[in-house]
C-alpha positions as a Markdown table, in Angstrom:
| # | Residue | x | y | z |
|---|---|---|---|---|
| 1 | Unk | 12.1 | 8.1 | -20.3 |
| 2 | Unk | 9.3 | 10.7 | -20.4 |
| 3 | Unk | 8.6 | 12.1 | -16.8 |
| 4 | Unk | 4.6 | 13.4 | -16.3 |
| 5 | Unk | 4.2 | 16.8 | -15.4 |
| 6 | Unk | 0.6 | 18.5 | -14.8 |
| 7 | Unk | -0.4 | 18.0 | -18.8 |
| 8 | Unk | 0.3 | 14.3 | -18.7 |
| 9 | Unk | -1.1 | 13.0 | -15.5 |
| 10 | Unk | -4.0 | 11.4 | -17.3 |
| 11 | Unk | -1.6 | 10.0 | -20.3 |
| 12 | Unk | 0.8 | 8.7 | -17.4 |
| 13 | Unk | -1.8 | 7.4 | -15.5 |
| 14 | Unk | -3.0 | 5.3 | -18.2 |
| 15 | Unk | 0.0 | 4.0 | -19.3 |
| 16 | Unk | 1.0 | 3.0 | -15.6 |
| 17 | Unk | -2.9 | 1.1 | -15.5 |
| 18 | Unk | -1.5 | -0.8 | -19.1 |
| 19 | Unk | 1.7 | -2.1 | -16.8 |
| 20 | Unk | -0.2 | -3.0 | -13.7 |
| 21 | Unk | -3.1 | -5.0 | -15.6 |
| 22 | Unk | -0.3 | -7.6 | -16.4 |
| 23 | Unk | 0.2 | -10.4 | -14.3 |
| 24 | Unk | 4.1 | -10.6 | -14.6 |
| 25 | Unk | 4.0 | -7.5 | -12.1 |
| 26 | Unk | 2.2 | -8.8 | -9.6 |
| 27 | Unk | 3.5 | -12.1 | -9.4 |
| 28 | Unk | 7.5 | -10.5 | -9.1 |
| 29 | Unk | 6.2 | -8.7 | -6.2 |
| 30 | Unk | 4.8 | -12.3 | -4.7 |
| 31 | Unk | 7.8 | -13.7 | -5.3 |
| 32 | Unk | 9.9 | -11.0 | -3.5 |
| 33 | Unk | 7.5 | -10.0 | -0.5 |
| 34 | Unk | 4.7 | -12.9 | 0.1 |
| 35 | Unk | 7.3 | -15.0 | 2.0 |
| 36 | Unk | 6.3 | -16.7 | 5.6 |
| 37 | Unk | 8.6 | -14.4 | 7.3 |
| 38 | Unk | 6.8 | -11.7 | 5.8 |
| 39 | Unk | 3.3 | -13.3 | 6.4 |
| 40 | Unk | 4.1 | -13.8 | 10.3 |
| 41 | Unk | 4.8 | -9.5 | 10.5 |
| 42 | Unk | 2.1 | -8.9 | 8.8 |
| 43 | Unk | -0.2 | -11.0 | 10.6 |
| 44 | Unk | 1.4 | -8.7 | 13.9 |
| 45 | Unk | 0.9 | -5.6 | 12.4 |
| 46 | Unk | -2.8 | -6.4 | 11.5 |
| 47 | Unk | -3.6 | -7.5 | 15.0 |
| 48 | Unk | -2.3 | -4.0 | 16.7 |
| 49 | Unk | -4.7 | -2.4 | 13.4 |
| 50 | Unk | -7.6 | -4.4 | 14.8 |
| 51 | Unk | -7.0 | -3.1 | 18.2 |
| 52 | Unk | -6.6 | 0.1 | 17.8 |
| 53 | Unk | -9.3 | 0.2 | 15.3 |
| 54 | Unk | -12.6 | -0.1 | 17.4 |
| 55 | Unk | -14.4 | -1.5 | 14.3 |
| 56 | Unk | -16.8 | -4.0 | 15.5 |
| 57 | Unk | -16.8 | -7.9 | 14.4 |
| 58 | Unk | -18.9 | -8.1 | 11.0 |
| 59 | Unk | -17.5 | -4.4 | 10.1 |
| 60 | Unk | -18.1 | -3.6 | 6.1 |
| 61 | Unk | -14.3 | -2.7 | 5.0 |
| 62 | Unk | -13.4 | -1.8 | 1.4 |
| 63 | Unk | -9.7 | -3.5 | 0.6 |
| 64 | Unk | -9.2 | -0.7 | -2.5 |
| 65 | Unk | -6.5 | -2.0 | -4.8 |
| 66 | Unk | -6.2 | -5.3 | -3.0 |
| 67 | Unk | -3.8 | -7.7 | -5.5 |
| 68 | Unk | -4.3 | -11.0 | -4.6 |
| 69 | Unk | -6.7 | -10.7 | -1.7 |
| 70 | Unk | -3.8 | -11.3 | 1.1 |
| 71 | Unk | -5.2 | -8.7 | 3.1 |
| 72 | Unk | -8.6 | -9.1 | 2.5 |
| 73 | Unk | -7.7 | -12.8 | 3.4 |
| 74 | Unk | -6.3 | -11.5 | 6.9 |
| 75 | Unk | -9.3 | -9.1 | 7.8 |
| 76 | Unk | -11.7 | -11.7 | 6.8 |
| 77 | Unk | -10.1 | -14.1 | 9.3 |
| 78 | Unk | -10.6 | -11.6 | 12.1 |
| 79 | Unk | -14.4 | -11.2 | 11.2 |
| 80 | Unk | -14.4 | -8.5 | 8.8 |
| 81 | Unk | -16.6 | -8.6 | 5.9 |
| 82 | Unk | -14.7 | -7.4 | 3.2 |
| 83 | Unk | -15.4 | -6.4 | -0.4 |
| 84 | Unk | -11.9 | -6.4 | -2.2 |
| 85 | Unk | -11.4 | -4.1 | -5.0 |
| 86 | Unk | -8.4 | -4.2 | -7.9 |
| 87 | Unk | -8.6 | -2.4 | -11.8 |
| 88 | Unk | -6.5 | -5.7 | -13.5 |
| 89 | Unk | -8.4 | -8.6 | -14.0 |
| 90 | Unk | -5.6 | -10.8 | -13.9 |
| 91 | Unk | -4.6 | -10.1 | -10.6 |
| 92 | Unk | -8.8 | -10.9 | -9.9 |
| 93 | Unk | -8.3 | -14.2 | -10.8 |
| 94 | Unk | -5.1 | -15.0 | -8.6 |
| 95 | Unk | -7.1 | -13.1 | -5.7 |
| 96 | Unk | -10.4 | -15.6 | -6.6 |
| 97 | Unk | -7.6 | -18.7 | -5.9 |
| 98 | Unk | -6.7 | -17.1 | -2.7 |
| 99 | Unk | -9.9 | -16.8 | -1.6 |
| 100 | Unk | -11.0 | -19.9 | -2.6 |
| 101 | Unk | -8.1 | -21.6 | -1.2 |
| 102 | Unk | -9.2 | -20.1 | 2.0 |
| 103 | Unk | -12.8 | -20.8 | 1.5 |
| 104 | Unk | -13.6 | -17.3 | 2.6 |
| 105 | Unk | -16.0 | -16.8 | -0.5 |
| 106 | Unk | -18.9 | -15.8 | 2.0 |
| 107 | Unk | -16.5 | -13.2 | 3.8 |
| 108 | Unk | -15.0 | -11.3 | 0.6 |
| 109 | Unk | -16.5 | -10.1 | -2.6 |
| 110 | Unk | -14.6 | -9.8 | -5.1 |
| 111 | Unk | -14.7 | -6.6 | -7.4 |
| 112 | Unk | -13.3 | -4.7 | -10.7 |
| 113 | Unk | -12.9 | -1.1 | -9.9 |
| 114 | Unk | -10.4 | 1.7 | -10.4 |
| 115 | Unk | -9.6 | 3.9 | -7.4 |
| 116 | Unk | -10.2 | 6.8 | -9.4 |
| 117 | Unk | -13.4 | 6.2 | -9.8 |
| 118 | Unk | -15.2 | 3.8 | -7.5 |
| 119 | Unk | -18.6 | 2.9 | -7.9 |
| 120 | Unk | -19.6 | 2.9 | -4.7 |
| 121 | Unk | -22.3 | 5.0 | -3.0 |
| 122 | Unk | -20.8 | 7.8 | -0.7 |
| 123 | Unk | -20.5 | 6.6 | 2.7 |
| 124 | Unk | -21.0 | 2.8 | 1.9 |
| 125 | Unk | -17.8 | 1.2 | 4.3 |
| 126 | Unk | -17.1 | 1.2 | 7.8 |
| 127 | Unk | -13.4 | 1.7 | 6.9 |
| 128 | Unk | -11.3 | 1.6 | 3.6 |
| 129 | Unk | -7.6 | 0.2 | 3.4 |
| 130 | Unk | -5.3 | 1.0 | 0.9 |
| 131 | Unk | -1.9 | -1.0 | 1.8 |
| 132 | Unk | 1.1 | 0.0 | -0.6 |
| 133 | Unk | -1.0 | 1.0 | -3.7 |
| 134 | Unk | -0.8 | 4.7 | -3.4 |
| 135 | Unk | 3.0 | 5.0 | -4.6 |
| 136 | Unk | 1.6 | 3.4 | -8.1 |
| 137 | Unk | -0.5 | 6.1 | -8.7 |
| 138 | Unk | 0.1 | 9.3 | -10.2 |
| 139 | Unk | -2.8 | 11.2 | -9.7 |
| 140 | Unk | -2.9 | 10.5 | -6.0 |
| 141 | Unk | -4.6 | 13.4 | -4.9 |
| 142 | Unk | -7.7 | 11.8 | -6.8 |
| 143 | Unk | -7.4 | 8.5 | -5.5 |
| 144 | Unk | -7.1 | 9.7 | -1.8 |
| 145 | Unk | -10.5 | 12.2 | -2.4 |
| 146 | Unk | -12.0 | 8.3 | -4.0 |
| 147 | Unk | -10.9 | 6.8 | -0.4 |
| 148 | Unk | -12.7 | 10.0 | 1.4 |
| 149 | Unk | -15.7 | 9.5 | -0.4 |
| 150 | Unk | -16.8 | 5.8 | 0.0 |
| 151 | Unk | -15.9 | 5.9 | 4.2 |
| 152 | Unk | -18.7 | 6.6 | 6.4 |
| 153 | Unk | -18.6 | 9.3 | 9.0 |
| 154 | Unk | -16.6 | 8.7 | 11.4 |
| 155 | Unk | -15.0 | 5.8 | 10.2 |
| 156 | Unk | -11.5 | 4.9 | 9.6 |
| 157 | Unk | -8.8 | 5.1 | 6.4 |
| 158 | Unk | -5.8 | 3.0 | 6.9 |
| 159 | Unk | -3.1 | 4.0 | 4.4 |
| 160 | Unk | 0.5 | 2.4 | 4.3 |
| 161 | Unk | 3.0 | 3.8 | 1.7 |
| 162 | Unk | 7.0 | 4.0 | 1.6 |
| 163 | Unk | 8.8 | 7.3 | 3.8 |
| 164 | Unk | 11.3 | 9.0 | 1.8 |
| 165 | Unk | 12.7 | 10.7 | 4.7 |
| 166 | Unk | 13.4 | 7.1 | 6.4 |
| 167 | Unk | 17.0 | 5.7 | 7.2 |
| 168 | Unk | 17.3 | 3.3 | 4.3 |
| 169 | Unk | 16.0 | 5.8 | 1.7 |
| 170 | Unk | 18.0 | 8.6 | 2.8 |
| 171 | Unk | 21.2 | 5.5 | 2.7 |
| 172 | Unk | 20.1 | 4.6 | -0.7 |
| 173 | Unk | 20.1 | 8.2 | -2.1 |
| 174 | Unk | 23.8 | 9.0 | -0.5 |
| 175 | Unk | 24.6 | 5.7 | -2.0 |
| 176 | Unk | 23.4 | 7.1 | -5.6 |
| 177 | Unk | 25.1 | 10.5 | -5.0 |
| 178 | Unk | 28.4 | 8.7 | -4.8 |
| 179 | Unk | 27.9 | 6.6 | -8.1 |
| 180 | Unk | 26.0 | 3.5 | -6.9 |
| 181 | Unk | 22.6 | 3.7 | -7.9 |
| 182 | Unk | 20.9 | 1.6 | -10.1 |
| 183 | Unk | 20.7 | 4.4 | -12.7 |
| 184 | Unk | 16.5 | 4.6 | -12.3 |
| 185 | Unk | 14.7 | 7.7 | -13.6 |
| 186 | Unk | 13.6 | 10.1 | -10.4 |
| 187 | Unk | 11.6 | 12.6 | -10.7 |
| 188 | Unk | 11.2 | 14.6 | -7.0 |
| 189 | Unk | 7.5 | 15.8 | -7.0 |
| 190 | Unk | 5.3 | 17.3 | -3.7 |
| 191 | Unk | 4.2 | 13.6 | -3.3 |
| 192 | Unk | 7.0 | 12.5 | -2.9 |
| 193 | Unk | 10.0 | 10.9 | -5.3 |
| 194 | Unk | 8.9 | 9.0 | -8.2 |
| 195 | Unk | 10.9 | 6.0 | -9.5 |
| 196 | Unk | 10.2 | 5.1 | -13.1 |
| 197 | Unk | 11.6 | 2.1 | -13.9 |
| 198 | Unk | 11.0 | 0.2 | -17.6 |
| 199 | Unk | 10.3 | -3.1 | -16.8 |
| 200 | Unk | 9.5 | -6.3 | -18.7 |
| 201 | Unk | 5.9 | -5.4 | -18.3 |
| 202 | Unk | 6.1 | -1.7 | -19.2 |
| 203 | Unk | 6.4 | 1.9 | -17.3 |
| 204 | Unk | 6.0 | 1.7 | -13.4 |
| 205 | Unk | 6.4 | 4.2 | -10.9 |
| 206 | Unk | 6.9 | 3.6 | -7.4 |
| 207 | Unk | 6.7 | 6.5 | -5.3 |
| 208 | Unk | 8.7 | 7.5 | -1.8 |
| 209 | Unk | 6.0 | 9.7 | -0.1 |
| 210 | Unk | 6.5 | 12.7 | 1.9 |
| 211 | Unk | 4.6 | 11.7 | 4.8 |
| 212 | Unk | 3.7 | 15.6 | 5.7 |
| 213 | Unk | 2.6 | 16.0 | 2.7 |
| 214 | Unk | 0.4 | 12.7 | 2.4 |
| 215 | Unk | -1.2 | 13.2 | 5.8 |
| 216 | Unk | -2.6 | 17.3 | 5.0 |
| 217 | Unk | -3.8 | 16.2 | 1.4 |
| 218 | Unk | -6.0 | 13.3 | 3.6 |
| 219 | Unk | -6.8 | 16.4 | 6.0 |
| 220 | Unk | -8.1 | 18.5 | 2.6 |
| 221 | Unk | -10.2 | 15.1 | 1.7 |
| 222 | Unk | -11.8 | 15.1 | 5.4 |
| 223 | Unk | -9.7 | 12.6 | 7.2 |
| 224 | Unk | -7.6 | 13.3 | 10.3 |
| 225 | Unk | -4.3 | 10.8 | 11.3 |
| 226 | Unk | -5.3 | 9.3 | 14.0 |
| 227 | Unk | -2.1 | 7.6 | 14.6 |
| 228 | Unk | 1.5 | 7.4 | 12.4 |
| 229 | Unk | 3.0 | 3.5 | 13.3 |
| 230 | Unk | 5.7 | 2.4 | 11.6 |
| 231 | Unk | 5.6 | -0.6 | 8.7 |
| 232 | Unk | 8.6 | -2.8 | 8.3 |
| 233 | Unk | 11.6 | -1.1 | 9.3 |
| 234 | Unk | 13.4 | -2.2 | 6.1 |
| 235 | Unk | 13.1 | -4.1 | 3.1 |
| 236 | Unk | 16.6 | -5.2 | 2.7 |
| 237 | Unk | 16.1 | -8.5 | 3.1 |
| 238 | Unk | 14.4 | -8.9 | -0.5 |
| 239 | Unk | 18.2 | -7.9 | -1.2 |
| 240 | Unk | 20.3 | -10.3 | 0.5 |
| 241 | Unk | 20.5 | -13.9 | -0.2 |
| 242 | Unk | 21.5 | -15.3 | 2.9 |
| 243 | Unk | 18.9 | -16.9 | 4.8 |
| 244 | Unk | 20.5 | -15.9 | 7.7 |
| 245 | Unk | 21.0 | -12.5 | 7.0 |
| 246 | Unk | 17.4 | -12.2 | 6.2 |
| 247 | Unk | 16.1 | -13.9 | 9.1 |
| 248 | Unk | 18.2 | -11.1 | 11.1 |
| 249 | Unk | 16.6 | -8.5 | 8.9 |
| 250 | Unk | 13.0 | -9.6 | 9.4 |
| 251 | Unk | 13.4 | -10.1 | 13.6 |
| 252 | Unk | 15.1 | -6.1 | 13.5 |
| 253 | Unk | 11.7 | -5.5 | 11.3 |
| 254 | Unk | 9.6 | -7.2 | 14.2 |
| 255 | Unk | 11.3 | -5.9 | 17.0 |
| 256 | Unk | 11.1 | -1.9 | 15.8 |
| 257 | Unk | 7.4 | -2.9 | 14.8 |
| 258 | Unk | 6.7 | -4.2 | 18.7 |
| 259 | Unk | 8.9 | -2.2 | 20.7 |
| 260 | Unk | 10.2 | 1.1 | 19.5 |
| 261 | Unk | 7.2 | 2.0 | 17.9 |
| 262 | Unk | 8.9 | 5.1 | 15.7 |
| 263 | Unk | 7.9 | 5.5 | 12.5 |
| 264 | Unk | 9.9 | 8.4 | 11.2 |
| 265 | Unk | 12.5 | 6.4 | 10.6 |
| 266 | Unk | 11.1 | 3.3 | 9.2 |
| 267 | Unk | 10.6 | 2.8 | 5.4 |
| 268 | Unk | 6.8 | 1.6 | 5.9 |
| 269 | Unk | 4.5 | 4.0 | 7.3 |
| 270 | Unk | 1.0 | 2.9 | 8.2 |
| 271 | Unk | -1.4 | 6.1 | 8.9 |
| 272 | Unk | -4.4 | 5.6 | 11.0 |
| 273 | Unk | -6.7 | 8.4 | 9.4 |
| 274 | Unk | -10.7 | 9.1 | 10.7 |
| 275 | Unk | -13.2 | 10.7 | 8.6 |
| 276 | Unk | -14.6 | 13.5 | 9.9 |
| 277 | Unk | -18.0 | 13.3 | 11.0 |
């Protein structure tokens, strides 16, 4: 395994897009994360987004990178209009079903784009989000100036990526230190860690993001955290196979989400960023 350094961002970035086109990706992640238990916390966490938010009802919000729609499916439903952007085709169709399925067609438009290069108008949404896509994307810095760029003034970037300084992925590390990783290829990088994995589908990289470090390249874009909540605590429960082992694991995911509030700790980290204006 080849890791990208600055002369092979564009290359890698390529080759990551030939992966992510397949379906085969996107439904394994389905498979292991759109689960009701799942659905009901994320159906929470997009409330408390909502109300924090200030957008008005009928608010133009971009969904950049947006898989199957799921999200676009949840603003919609709370009176967003949406217009729903993703780069693989594939995954446009399954997101086209989903919409369908929710008869939401006159709520979301549907979209082929690549976050590096949007074809949008500067300024043209009220508020863009960009909900676990980031980590796929090695030129990151591009994709966040892209997410600058099509926001009003004023309005609001909501970007949720993994912490590589939370409890679980500081466990998993010790874990690997001491001989039980799963032997992937890391590569530690000012972003964050990158994970390049071979899969069935081809080269991926997932990233752990320094959170420092994401929230003052935003700054050097034009957008200001507004607020740092926590995501789901953990995502051990795509792990265990007990039911109710991972029923425990998604009420310790709701009640951190709820009631302690800290994200520093948690793997998901949601940042509330505002465009300056």
């Amino acid at each position: 395994m080849v890791h990208p350094d600055a002369g092979h961002r564009r290359a890698s970035s390529e080759l990551l897009e030939a992966t992510l086109r397949k379906p085969d990706v996107h439904r394994r992640w389905e498979e292991r994360f759109r689960t009701a238990a799942n659905a009901r916390f994320y159906d929470v966490a997009f409330d408390q987004l909502l109300r924090i938010s200030g957008l008005p009802p009928d608010a133009l919000v971009l969904d950049a990178g947006c898989g199957i729609a799921d999200y676009a499916v949840r603003l919609a439903k709370r009176g967003m209009r949406v217009v729903a952007v993703d780069f693989s085709e594939s995954v446009l169709a399954m997101a086209r079903e989903n919409v369908q399925r929710n008869s939401l067609g006159d709520r979301i438009t549907l979209q082929r784009e690549n976050i590096l290069s949007l074809r949008f108008d500067d300024e043209s949404f009220d508020a863009v989000l960009c909900w676990g896509v980031l980590m796929h994307i090695v030129e990151v810095e591009r994709a966040i100036a892209e997410l600058a760029r099509v926001v009003r003034r004023g309005g609001l970037v909501v970007v949720s990526e993994t912490n590589m300084f939370s409890c679980e992925s500081l466990a998993v590390r010790l874990l690997k230190r001491f001989g039980r990783g799963n032997g992937d290829h890391v590569k530690a990088t000012p972003a964050g860690l990158e994970h390049w994995d071979a899969t069935a589908a081809g080269t991926l990289v997932t990233r752990e993001a320094d959170i420092g470090w994401l929230t003052r390249t935003c700054e050097q874009a034009g957008l200001t955290l507004q607020r740092r909540m926590p995501g789901q605590f953990t995502e051990l429960y795509t792990r265990a196979s007990a039911p109710y082992v991972q029923r425990l694991i998604h009420g310790f995911n709701h009640f951190w989400f709820k009631y302690v509030g800290l994200a520093r700790l948690a793997l998901g980290n949601i940042l509330v960023l505002r465009r300056q204006g």
